[in-house]
N, CA, C and O of each residue as an XYZ file, in Angstrom:
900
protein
N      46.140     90.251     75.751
C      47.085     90.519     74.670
C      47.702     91.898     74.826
O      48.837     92.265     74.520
N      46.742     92.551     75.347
C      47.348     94.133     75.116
C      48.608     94.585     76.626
O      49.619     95.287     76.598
N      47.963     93.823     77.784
C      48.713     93.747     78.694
C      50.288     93.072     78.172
O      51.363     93.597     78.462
N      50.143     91.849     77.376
C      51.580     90.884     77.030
C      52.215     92.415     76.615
O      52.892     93.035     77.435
N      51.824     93.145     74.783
C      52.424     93.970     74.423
C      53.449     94.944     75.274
O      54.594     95.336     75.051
N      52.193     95.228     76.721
C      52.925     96.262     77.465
C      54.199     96.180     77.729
O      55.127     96.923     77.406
N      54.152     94.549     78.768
C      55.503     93.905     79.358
C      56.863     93.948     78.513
O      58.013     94.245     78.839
N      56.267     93.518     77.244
C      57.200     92.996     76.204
C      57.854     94.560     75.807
O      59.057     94.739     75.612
N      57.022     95.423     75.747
C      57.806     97.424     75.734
C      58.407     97.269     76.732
O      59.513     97.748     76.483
N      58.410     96.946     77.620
C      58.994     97.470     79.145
C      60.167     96.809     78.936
O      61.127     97.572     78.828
N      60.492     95.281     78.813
C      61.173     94.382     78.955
C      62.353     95.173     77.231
O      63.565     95.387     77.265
N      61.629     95.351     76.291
C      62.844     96.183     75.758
C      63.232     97.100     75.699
O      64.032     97.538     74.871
N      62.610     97.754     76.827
C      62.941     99.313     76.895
C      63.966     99.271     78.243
O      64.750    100.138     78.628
N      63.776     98.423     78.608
C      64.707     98.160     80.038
C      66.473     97.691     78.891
O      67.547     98.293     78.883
N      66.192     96.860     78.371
C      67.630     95.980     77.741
C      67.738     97.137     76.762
O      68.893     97.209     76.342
N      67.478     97.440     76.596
C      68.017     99.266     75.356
C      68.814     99.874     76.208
O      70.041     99.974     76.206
N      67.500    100.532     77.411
C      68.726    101.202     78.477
C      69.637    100.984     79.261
O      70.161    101.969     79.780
N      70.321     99.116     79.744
C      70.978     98.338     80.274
C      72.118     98.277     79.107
O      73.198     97.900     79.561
N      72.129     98.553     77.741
C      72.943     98.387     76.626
C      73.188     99.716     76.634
O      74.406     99.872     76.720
N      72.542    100.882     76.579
C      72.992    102.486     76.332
C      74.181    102.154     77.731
O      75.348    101.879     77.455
N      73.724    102.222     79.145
C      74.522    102.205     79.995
C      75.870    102.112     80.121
O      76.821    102.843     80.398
N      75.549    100.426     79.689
C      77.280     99.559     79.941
C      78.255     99.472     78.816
O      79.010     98.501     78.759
N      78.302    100.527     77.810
C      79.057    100.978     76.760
C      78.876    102.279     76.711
O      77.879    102.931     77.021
N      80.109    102.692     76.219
C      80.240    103.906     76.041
C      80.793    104.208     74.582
O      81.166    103.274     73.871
N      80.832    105.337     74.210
C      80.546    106.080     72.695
C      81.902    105.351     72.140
O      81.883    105.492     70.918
N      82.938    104.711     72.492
C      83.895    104.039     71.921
C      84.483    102.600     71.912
O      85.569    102.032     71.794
N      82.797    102.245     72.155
C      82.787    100.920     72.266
C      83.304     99.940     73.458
O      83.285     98.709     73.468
N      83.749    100.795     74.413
C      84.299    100.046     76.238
C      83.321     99.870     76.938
O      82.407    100.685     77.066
N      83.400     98.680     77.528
C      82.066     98.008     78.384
C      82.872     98.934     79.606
O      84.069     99.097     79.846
N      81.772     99.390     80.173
C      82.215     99.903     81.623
C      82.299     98.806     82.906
O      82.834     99.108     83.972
N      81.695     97.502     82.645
C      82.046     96.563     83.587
C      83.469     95.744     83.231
O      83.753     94.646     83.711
N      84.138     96.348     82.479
C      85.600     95.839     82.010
C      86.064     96.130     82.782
O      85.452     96.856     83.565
N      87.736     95.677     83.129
C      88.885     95.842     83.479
C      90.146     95.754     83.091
O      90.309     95.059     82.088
N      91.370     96.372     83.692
C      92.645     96.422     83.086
C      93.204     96.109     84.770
O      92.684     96.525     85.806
N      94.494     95.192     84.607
C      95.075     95.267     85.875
C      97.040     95.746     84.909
O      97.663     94.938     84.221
N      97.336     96.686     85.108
C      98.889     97.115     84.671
C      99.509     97.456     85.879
O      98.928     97.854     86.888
N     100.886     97.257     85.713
C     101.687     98.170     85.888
C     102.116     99.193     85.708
O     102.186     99.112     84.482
N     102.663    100.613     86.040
C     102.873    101.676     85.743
C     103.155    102.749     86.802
O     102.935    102.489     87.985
N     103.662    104.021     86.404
C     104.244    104.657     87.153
C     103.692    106.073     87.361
O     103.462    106.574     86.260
N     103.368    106.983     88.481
C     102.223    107.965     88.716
C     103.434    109.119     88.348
O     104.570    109.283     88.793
N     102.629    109.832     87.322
C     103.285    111.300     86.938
C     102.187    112.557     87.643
O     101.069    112.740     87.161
N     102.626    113.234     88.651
C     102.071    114.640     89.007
C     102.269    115.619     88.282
O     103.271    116.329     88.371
N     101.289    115.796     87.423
C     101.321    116.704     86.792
C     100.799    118.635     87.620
O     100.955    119.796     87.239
N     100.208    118.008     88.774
C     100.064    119.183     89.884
C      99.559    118.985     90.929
O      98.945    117.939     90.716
N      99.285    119.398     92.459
C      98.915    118.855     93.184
C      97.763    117.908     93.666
O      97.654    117.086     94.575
N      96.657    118.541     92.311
C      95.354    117.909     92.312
C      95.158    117.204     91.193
O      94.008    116.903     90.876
N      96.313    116.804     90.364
C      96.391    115.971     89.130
C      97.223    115.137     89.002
O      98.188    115.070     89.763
N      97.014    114.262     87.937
C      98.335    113.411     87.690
C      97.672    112.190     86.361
O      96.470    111.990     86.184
N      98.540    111.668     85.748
C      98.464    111.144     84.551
C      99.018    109.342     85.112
O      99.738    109.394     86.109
N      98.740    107.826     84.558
C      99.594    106.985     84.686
C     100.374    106.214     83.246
O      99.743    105.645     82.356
N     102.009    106.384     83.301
C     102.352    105.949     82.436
C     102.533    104.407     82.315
O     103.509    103.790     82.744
N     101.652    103.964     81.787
C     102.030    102.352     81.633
C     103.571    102.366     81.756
O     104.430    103.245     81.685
N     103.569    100.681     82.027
C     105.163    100.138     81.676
C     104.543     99.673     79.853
O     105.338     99.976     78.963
N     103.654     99.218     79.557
C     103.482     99.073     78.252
C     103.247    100.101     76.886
O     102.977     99.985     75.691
N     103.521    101.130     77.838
C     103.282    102.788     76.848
C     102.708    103.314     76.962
O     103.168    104.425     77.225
N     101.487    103.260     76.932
C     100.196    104.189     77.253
C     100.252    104.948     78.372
O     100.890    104.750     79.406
N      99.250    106.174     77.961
C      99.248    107.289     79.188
C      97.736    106.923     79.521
O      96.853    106.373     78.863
N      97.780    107.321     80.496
C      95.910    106.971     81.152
C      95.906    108.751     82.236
O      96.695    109.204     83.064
N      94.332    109.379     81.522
C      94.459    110.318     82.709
C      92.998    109.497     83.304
O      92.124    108.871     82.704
N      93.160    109.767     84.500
C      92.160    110.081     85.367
C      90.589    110.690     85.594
O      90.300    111.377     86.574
N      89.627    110.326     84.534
C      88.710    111.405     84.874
C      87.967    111.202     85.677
O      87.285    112.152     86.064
N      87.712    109.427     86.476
C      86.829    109.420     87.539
C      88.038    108.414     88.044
O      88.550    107.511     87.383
N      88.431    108.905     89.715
C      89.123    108.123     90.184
C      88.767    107.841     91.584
O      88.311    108.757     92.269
N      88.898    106.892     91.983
C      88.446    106.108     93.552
C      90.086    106.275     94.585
O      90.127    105.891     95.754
N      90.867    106.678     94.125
C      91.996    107.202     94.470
C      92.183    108.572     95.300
O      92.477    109.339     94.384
N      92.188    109.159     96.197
C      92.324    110.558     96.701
C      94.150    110.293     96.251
O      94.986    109.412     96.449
N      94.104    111.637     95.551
C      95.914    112.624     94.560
C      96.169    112.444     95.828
O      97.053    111.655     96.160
N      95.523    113.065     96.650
C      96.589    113.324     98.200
C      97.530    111.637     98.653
O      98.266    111.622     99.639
N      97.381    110.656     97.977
C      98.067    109.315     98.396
C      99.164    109.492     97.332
O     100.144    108.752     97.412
N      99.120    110.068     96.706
C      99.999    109.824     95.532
C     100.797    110.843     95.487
O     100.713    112.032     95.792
N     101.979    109.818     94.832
C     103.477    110.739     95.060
C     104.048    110.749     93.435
O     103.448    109.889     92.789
N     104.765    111.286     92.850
C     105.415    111.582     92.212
C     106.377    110.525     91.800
O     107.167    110.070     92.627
N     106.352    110.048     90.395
C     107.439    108.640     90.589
C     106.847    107.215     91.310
O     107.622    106.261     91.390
N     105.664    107.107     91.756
C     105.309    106.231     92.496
C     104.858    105.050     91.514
O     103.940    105.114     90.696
N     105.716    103.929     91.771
C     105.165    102.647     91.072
C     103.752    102.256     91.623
O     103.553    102.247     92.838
N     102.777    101.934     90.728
C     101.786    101.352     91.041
C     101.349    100.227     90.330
O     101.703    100.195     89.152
N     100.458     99.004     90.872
C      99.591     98.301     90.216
C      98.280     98.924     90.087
O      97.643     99.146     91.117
N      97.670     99.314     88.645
C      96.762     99.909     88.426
C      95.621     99.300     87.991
O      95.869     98.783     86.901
N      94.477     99.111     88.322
C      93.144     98.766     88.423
C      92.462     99.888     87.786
O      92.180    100.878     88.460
N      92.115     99.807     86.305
C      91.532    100.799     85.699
C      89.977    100.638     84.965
O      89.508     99.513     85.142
N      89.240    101.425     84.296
C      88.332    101.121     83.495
C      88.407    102.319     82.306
O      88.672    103.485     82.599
N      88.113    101.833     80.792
C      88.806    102.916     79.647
C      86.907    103.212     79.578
O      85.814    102.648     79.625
N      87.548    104.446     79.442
C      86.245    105.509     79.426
C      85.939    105.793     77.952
O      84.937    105.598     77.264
N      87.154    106.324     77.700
C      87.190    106.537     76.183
C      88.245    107.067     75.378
O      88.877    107.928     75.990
N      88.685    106.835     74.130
C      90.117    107.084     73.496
C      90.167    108.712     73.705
O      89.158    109.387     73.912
N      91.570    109.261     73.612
C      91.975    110.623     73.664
C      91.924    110.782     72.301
O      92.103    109.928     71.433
N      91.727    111.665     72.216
C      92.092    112.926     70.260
C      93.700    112.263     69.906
O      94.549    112.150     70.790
N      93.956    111.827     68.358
C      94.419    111.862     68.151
C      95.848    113.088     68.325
O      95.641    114.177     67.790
N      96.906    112.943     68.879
C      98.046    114.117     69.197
C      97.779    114.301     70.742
O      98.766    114.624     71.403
N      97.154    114.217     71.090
C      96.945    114.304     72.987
C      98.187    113.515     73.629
O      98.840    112.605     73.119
N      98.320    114.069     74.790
C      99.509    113.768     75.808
C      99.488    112.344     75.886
O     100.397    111.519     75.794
N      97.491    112.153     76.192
C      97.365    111.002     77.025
C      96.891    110.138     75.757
O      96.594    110.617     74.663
N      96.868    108.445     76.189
C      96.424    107.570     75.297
C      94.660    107.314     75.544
O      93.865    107.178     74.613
N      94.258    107.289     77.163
C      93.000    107.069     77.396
C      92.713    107.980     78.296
O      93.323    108.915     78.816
N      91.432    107.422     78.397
C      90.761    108.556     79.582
C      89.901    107.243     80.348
O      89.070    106.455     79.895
N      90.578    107.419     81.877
C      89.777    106.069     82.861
C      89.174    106.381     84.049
O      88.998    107.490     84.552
N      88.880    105.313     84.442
C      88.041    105.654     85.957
C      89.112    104.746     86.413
O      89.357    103.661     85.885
N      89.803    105.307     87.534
C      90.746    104.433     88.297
C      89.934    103.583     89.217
O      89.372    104.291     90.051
N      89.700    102.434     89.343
C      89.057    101.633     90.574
C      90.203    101.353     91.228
O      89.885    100.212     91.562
N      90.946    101.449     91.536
C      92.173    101.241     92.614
C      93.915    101.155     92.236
O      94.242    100.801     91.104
N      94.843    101.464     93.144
C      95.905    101.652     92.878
C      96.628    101.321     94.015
O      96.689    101.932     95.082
N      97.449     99.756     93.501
C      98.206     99.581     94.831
C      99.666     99.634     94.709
O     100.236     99.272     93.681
N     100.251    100.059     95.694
C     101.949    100.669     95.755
C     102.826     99.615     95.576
O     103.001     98.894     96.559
N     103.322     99.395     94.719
C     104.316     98.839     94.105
C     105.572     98.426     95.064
O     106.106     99.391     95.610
N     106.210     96.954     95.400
C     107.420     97.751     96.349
C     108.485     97.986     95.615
O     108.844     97.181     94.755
N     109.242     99.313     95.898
C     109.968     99.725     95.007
C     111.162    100.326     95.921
O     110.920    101.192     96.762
N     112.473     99.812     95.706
C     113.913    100.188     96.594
C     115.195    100.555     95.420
O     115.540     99.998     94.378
N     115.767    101.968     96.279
C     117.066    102.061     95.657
C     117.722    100.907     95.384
O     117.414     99.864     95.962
N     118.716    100.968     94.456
C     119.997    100.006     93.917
C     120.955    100.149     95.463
O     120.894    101.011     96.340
N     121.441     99.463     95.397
C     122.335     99.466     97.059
C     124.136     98.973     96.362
O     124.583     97.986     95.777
N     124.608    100.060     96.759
C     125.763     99.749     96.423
C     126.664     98.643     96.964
O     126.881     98.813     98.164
N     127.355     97.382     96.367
C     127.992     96.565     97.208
C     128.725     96.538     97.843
O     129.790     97.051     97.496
N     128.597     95.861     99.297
C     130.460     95.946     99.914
C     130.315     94.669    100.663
O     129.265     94.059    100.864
N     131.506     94.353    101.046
C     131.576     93.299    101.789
C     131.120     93.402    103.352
O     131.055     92.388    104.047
N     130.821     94.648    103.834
C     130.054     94.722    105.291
C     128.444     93.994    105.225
O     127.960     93.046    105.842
N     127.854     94.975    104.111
C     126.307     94.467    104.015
C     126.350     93.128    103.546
O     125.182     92.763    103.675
N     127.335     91.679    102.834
C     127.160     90.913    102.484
C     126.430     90.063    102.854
O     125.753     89.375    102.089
N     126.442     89.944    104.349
C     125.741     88.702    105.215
C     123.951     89.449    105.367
O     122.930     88.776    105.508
N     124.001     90.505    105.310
C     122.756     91.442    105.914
C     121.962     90.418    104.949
O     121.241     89.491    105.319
N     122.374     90.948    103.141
C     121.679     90.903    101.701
C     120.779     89.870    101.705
O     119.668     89.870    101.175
N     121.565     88.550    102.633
C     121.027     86.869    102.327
C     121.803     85.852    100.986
O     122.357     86.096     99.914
N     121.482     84.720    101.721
C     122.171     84.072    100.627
C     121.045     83.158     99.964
O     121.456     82.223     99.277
N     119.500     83.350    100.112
C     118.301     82.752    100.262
C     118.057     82.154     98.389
O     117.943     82.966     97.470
N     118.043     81.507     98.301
C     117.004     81.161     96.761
C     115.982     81.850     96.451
O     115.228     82.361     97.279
N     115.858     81.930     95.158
C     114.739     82.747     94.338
C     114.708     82.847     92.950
O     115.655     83.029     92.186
N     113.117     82.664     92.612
C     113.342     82.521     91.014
C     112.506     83.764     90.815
O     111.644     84.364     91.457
N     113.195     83.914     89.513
C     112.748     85.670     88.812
C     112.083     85.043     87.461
O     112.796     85.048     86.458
N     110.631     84.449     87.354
C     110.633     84.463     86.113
C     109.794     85.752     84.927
O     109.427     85.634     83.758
N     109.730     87.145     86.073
C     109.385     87.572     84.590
C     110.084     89.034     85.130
O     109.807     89.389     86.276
N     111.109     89.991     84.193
C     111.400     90.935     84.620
C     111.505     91.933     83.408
O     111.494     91.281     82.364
N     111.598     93.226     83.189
C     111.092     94.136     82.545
C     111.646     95.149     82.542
O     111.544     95.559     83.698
N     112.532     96.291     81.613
C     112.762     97.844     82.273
C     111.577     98.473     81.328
O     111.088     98.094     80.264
N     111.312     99.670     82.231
C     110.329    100.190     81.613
C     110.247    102.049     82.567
O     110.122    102.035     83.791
N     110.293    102.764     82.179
C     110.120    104.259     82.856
C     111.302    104.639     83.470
O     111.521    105.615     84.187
N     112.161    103.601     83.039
C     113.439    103.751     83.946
C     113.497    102.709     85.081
O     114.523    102.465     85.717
N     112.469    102.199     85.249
C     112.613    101.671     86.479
C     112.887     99.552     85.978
O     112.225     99.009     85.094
N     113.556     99.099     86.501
C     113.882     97.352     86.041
C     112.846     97.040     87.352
O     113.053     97.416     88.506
N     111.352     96.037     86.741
C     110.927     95.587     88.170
C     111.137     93.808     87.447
O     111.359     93.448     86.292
N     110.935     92.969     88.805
C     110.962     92.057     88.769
C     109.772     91.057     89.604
O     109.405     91.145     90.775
N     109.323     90.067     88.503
C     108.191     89.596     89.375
C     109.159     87.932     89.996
O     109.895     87.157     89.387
N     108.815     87.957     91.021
C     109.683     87.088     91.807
C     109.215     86.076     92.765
O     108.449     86.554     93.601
N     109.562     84.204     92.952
C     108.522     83.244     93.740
C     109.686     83.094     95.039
O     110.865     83.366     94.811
N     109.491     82.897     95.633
C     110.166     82.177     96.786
C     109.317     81.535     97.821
O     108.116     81.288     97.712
N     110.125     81.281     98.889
C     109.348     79.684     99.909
C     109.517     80.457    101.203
O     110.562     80.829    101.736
N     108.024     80.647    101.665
C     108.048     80.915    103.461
C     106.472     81.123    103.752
O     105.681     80.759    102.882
N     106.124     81.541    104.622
C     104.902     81.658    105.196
C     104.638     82.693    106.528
O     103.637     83.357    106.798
N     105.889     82.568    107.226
C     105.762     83.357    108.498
C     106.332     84.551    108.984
O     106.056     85.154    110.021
N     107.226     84.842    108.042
C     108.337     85.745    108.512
C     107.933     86.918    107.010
O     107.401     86.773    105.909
N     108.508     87.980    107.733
C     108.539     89.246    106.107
C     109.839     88.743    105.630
O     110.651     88.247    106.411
N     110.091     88.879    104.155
C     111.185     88.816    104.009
C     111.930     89.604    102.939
O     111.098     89.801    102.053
N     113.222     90.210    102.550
C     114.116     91.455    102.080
C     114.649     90.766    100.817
O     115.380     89.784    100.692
N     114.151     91.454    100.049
C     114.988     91.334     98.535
C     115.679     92.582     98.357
O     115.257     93.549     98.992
N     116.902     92.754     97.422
C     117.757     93.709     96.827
C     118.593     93.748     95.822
O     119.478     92.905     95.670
N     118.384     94.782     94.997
C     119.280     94.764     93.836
C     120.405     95.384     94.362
O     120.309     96.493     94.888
N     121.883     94.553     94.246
C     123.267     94.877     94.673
C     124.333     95.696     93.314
O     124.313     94.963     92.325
N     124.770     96.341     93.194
C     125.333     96.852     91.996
C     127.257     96.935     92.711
O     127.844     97.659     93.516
N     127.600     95.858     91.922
C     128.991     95.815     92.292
C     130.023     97.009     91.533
O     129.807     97.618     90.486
N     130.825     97.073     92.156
C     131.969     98.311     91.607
C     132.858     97.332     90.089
O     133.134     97.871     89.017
N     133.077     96.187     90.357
C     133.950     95.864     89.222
C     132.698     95.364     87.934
O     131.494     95.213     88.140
N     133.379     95.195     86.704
C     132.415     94.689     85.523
C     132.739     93.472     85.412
O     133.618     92.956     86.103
N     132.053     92.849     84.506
C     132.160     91.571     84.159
C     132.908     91.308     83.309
O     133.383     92.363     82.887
N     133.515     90.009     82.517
C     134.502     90.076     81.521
C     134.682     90.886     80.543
O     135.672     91.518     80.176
N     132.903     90.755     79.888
C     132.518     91.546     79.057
C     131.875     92.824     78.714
O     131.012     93.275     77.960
N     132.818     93.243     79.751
C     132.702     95.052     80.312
C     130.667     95.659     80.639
O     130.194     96.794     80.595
N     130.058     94.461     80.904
C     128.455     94.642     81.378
C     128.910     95.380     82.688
O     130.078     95.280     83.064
N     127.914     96.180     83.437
C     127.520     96.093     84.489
C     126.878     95.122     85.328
O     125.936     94.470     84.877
N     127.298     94.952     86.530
C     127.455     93.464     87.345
C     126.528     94.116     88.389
O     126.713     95.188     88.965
N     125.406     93.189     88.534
C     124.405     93.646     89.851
C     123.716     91.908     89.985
O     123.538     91.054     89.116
N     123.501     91.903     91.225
C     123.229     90.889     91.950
C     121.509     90.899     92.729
O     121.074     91.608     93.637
N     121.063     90.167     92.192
C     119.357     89.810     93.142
C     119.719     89.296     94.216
O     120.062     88.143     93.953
N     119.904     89.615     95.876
C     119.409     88.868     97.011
C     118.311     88.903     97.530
O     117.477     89.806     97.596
N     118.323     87.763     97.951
C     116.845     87.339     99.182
C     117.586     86.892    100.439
O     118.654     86.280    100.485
N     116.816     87.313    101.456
C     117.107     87.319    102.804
C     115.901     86.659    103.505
O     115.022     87.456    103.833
N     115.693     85.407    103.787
C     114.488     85.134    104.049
C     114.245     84.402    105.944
O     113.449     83.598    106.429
N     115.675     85.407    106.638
C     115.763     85.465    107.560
C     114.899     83.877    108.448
O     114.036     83.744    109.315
N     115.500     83.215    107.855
C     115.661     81.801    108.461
C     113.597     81.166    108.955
O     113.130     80.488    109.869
N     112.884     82.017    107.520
C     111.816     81.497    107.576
C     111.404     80.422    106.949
O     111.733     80.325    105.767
N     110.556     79.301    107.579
C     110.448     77.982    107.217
C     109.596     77.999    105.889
O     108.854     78.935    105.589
N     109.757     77.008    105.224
C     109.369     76.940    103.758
C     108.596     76.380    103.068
O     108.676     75.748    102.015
N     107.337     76.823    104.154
C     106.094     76.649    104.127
C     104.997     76.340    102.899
O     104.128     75.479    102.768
N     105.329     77.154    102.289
C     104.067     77.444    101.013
C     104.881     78.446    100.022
O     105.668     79.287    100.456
N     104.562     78.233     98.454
C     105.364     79.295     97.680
C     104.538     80.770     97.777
O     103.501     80.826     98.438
N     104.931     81.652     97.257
C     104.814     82.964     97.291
C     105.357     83.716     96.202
O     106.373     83.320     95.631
N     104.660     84.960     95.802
C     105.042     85.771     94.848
C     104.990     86.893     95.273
O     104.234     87.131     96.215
N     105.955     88.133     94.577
C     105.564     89.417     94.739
C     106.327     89.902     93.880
O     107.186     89.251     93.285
N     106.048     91.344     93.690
C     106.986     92.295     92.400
C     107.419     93.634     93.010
O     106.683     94.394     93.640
N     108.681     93.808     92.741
C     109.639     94.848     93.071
C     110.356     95.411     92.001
O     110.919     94.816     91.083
N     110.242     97.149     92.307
C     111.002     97.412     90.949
C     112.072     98.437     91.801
O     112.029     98.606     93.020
N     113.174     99.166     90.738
C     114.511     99.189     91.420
C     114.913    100.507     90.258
O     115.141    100.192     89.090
N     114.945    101.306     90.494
C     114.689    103.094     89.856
C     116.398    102.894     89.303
O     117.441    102.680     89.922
N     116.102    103.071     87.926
C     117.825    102.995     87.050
C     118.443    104.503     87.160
O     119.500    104.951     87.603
N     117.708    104.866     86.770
C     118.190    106.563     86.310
C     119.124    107.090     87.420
O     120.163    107.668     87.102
N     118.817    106.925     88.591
C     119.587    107.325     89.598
C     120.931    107.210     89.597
O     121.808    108.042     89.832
N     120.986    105.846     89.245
C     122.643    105.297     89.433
C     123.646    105.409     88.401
O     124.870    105.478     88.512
N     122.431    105.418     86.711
C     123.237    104.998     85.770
C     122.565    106.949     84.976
O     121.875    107.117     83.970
N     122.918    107.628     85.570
C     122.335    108.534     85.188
C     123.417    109.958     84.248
O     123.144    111.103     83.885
N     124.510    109.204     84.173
C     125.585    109.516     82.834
C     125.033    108.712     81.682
O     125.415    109.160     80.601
N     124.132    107.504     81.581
C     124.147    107.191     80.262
C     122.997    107.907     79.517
O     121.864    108.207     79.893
N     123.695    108.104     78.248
C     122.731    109.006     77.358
C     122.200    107.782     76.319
O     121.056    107.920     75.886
N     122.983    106.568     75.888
C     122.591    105.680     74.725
C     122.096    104.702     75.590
O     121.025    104.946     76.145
N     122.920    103.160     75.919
C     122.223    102.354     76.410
C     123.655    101.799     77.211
O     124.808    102.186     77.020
N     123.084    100.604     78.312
C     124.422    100.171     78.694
C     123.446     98.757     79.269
O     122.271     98.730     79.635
N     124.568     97.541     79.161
C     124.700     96.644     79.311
C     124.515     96.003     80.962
O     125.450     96.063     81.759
N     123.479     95.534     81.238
C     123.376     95.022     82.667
C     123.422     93.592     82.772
O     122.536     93.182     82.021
N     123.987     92.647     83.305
C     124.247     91.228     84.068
C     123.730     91.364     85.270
O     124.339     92.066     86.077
N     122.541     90.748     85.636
C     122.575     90.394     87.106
C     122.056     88.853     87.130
O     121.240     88.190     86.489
N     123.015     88.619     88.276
C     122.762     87.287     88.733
C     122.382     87.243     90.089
O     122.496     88.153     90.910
N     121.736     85.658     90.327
C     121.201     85.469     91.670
C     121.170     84.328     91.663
O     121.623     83.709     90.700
N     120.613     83.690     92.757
C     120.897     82.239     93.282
C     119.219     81.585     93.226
O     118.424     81.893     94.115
N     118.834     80.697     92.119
C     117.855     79.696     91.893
C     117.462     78.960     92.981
O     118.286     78.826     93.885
N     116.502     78.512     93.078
C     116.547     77.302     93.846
C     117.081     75.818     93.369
O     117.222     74.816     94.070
N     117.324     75.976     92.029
C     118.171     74.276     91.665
C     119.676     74.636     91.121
O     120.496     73.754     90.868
N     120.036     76.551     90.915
C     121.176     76.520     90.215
C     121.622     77.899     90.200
O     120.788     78.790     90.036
N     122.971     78.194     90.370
C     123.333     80.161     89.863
C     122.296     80.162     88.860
O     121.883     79.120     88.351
N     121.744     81.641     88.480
C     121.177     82.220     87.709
C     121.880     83.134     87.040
O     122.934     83.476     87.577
N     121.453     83.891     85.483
C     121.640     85.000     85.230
C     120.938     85.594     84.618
O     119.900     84.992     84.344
N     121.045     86.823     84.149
C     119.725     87.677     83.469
C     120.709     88.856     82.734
O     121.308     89.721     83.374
N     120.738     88.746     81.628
C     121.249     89.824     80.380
C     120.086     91.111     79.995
O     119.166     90.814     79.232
N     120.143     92.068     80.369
C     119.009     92.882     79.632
C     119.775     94.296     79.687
O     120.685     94.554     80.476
N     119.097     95.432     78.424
C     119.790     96.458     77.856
C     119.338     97.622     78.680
O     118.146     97.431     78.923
N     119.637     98.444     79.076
C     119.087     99.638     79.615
C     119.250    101.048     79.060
O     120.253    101.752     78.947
N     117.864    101.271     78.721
C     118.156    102.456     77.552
C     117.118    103.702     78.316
O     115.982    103.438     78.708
N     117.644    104.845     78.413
C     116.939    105.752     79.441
C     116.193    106.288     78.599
O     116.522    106.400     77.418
N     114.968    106.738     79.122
C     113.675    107.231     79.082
C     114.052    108.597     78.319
O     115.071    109.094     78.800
N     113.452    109.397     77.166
C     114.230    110.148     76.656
C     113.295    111.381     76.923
O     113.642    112.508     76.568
């Protein structure tokens, strides 16, 4: 009997300290996860903060990341764990352990002309989920191949549309790869650069070519203040 007692201390003294462990003082399981999007702010050479595309700031207090990979402006998919809430009025929203951060692909706006037309592609592609956020419009995007890399681009034409929008175009270039198996990936496309007179908001149209039909996409672009 006195031996059972022992086990039975041990056995809850073990699940006490397996429960102290895997929570922390604000209630976050440390075997949780977050997978976001967001964009790396250097705040100095050996620092830096991530601003969600959904708002939140996240700093860094345990990260699996060496700063030295990280650039300034750099889109990332972020792999995080919340440590614990910031003080009310703080810069940041959380405080995380980064478990990984992968690079986003992310390309200038390319101005249109009729030289690069044939380069762009005339390939199919569906956009079903796209977003502005930090300034930057990304787009998560499926298309058909298996063997070949293949080139997407946001085109920004010189004339407007009827309804005085800005006119930009999604190509895919899928350089005559067979159409194997579907595929996904996400690309985002830095606004501020191009549209970097607007102070309120301005009107974007871009279209692209479906796989069953023209496409279009209406969304507002309002700069980061």
């Amino acid at each position: 009997m006195k031996n059972q007692k022992v086990v039975t201390l041990i056995i809850l003294l073990l699940s006490a300290t397996f429960a102290f462990t895997s929570c922390n003082d604000d209630g976050y399981s440390l075997d949780k996860f977050w997978l976001e999007v967001g964009t790396i702010e250097k705040t100095s050479d050996q620092d830096y903060r991530i601003i969600l595309d959904k708002g939140p700031v996240l700093y860094p207090s345990v990260s699996n990341v060496p700063v030295r990979y990280l650039e300034n402006n750099m889109r990332v998919y972020a792999d995080f764990t919340i440590l614990q809430d910031a003080n009310p009025g703080s810069s940041v929203d959380h405080y995380v352990r980064v478990n990984d951060l992968q690079k986003l692909l992310t390309k200038p706006i390319v101005p249109y002309t009729e030289a690069i037309n044939d380069s762009l592609g005339m390939d199919p592609i569906e956009l079903p989920e796209y977003w502005i956020a930090n300034d930057f419009i990304t787009f998560r995007f499926f298309y058909a191949g298996g063997a070949k890399e293949h080139m997407v681009n946001l085109t920004k034409h010189e004339e407007l549309t009827a309804d005085e929008k800005i006119l930009l175009e999604f190509r895919h270039n899928a350089y005559g790869d067979p159409e194997n198996k579907s595929l996904y990936g996400y690309v985002s496309f830095p606004l501020k650069e191009v549209f970097n007179e607007v102070t309120d908001s301005v009107q974007l149209h871009i279209k692209y070519k479906g796989f069953d039909e023209e496409r279009t996409i209406d969304i507002t672009y309002r700069p980061r203040k």
